[in-house]
C-alpha positions in Angstrom: 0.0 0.0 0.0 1.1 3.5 -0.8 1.6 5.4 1.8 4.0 8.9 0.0 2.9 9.7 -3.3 3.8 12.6 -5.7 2.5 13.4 -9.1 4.7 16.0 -11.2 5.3 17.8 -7.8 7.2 21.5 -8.5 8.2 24.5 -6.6 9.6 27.2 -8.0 11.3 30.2 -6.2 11.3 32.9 -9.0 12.9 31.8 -11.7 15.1 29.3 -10.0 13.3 25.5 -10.1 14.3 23.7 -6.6 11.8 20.8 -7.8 11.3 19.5 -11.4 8.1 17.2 -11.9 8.7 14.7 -9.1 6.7 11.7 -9.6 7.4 9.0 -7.5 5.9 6.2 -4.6 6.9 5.1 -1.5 5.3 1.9 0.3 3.9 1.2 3.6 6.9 0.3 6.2 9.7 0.9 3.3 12.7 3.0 3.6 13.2 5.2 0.6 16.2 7.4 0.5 16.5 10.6 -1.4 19.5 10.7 -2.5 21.7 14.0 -4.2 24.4 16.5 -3.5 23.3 20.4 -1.8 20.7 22.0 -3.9 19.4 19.2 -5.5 16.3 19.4 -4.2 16.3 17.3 -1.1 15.0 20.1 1.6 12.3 21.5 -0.8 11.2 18.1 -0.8 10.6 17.3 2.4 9.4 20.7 2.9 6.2 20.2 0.4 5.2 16.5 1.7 5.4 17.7 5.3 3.4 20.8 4.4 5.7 23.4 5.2 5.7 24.8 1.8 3.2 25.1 -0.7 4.0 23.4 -4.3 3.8 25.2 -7.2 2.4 22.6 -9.3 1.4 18.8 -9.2 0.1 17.2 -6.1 1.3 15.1 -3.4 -0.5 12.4 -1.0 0.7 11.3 2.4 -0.7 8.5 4.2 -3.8 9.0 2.3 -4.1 12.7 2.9 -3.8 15.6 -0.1 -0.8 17.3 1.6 -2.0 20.6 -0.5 -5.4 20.1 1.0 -5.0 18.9 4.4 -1.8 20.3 5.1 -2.9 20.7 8.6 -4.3 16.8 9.1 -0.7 16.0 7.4 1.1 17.1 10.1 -1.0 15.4 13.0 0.7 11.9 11.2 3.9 12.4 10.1 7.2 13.4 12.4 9.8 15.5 10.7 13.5 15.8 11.7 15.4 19.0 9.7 18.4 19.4 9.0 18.8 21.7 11.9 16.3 20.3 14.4 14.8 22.7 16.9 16.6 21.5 20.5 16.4 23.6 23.0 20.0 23.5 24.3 19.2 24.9 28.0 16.6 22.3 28.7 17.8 18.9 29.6 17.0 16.0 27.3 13.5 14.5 29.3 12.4 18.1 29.0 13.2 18.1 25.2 10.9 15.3 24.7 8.3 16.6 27.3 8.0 19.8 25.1 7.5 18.1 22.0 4.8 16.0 24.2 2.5 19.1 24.7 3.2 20.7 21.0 1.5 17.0 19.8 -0.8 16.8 22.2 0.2 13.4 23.8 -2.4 11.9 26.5 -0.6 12.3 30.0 -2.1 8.9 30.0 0.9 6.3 29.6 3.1 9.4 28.4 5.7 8.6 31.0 6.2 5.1 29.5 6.1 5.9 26.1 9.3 8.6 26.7 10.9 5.8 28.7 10.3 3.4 25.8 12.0 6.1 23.6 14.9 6.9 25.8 15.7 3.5 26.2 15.1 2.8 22.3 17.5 5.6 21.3 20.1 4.6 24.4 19.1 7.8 26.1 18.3 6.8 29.2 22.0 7.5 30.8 21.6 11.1 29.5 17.5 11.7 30.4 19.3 14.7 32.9 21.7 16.6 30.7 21.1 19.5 29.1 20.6 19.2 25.2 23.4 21.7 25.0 26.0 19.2 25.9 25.1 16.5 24.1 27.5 15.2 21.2 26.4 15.5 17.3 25.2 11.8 17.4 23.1 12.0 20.9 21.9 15.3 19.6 20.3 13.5 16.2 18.5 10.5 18.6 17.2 13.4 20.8 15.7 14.6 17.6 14.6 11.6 16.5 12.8 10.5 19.7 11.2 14.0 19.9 10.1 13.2 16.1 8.6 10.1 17.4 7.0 10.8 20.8 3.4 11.1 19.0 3.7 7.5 17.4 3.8 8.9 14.0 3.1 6.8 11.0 5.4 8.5 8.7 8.9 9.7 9.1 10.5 12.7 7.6 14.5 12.8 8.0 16.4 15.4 6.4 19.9 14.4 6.1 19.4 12.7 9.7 23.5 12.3 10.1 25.1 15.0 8.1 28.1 15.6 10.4 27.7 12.5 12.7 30.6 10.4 13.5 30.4 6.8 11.7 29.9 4.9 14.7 27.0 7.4 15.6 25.5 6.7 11.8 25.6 3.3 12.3 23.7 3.3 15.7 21.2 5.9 14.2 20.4 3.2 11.2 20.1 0.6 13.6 16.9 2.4 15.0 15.7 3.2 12.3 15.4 -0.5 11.1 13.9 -1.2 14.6 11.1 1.5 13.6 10.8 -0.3 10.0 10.0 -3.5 12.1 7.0 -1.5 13.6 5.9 -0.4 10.2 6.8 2.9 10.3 7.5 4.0 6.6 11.3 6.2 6.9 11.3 9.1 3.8 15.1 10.1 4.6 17.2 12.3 2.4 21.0 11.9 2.5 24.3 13.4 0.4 25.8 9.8 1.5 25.9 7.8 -1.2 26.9 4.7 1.0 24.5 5.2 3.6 22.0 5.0 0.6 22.9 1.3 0.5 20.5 1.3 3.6 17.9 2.2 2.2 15.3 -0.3 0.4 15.0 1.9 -2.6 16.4 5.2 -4.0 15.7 8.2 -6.0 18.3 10.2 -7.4 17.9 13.7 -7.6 19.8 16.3 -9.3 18.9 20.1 -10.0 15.3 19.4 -8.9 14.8 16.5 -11.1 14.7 12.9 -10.4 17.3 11.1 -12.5 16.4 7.5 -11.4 14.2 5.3 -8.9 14.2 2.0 -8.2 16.0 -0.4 -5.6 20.0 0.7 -5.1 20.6 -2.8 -7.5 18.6 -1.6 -10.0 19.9 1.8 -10.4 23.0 0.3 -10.4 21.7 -1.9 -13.4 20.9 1.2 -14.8 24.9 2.0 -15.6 25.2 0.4 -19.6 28.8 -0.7 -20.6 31.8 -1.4 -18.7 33.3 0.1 -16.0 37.3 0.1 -15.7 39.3 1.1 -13.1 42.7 2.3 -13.4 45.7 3.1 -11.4 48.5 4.4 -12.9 51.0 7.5 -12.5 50.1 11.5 -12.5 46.2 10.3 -12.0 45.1 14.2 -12.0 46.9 14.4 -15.9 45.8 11.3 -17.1 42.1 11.8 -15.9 42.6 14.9 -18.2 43.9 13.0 -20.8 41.1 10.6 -21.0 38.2 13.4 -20.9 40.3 14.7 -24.0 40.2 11.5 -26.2 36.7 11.2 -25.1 36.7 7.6 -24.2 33.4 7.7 -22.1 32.8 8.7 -18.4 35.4 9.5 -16.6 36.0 10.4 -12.6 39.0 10.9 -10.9 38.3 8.7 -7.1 42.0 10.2 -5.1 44.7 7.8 -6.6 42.1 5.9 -9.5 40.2 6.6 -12.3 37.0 5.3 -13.4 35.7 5.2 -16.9 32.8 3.6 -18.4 33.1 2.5 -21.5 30.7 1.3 -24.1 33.3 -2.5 -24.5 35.7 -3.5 -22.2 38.8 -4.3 -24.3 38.3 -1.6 -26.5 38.4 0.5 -23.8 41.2 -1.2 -22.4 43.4 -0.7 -26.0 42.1 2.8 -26.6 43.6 4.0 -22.5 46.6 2.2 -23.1 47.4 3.7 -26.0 46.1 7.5 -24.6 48.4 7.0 -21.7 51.7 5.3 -23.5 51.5 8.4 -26.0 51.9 10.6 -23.2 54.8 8.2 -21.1 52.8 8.0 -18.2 52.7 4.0 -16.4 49.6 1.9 -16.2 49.7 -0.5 -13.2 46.4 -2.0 -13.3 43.0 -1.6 -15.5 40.1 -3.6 -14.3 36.7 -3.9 -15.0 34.9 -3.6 -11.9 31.3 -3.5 -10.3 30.2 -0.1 -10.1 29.1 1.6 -7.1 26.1 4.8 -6.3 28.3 7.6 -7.3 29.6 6.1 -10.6 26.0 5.5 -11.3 25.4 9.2 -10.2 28.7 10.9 -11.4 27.4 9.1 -15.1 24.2 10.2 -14.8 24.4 13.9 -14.0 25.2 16.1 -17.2 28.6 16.5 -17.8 29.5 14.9 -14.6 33.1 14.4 -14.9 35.3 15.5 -12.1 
């Protein structure tokens, strides 16, 4: 069952177009990741399905509510996490969740458990007394997140939940969120981490407002046509250069290797060879390889080279 749908959603901000015609679906208890570098589009998006921000165009359904309609009704559901999520640093982190309590609402009756069940779910509980203020960047995000969940929502909004978290602190902060998958919850999460889209069930890319590809993170990968080779070699900066000049395909420089996707793997393989002997410059090793997100995304995005 659907519970996110847009069809041809837009907003436009004078003549700049932060969302393109977004049409896509989002199942009952899935985790669909939105998935693109700043200014793609992300925020705007999340903005206009939470009903923050009125579209311009197109329409847009959230657990079976017209989010241009029942903006209002929308937000009675749903529990939305920004970017910057509004702690209040001088209250401790029981009061945090307490606030967010009254804002939704919440029956006194079995309140008190449910914030212990969320304290202890997001590992809390040691921390119930200290001030927001002094949490770290991780603790912070869970605090967030449990205040984005203390009204049982049946949709959750997460804007780039761990931009600027600590790995070990992403990993626990997935881990939850798969416990709240269990419970059915459906997870709309936008991220600029291409490998913490792995997590996700399926994935939209987004690029300048428009959605480039949807489908599960294998099958956008399926959607990469040719061969991808990997190469290692000497003065990787001037031979990336190179490459782009003989336009052989795709090419991005990853630190010390170079990708390129070509349309056949030994031609390929002859045709670099042959760019980088001309110019003296030492290949150690060309492989074809499985390709990962961002050579999916770096081939899709116009002129997306680096």
């Amino acid at each position: 069952m659907e519970t996110i749908r847009t069809q041809a959603l837009s907003r436009r901000f004078g003549d700049l177009v932060a969302l393109d015609q977004l049409t896509v679906s989002v199942e009952e208890g899935e985790i669909f990741g939105l998935v693109g570098p700043d200014g793609a589009g992300k925020t705007s998006t999340m903005r206009l399905l939470t009903g923050i921000l009125q579209a311009s165009s197109g329409e847009a359904w959230v657990d079976g509510l017209d989010v241009l309609v029942e903006a209002e009704s929308v937000k009675n559901r749903i529990g939305y996490m920004a970017q910057r999520f509004g702690l209040y640093p001088d209250l401790t982190v029981l009061e945090n969740i307490d606030f967010y309590a009254e804002l939704y609402e919440v029956p006194r009756a079995g309140r008190n458990e449910r914030v212990e069940r969320l304290l202890a779910f997001s590992n809390l509980t040691p921390f119930k007394r200290r001030q927001a203020g002094n949490l770290s960047g991780g603790m912070k995000q869970k605090l967030g997140l449990a205040c984005a969940l203390i009204h049982t929502p049946r949709v959750l909004f997460l804007d780039e939940p761990t931009n600027g978290v600590d790995p070990v602190s992403r990993r626990d902060f997935w881990r939850i969120l798969y416990q709240l998958q269990q419970e059915r919850v459906t997870i709309f999460v936008s991220t600029a981490y291409l490998d913490e889209a792995e997590r996700c069930n399926r994935i939209g890319l987004l690029h300048q407002g428009r959605l480039l590809a949807c489908d599960t993170v294998d099958g956008v990968k399926g959607l990469l046509k040719g061969a991808l080779l990997e190469l290692r070699c000497d003065l990787p900066r001037k031979a990336s250069i190179l490459l782009r000049a003989a336009d052989l395909g795709t090419v991005a420089l990853f630190g010390d290797r170079i990708h390129i996707l070509v349309e056949d793997a030994n031609r390929g393989r002859s045709l670099i060879e042959s760019v980088l002997s001309s110019e003296g410059i030492p290949c150690h090793e060309l492989r074809v390889i499985e390709p990962t997100l961002e050579d999916v995304f770096t081939s899709a995005i116009p002129g997306g080279t680096r």
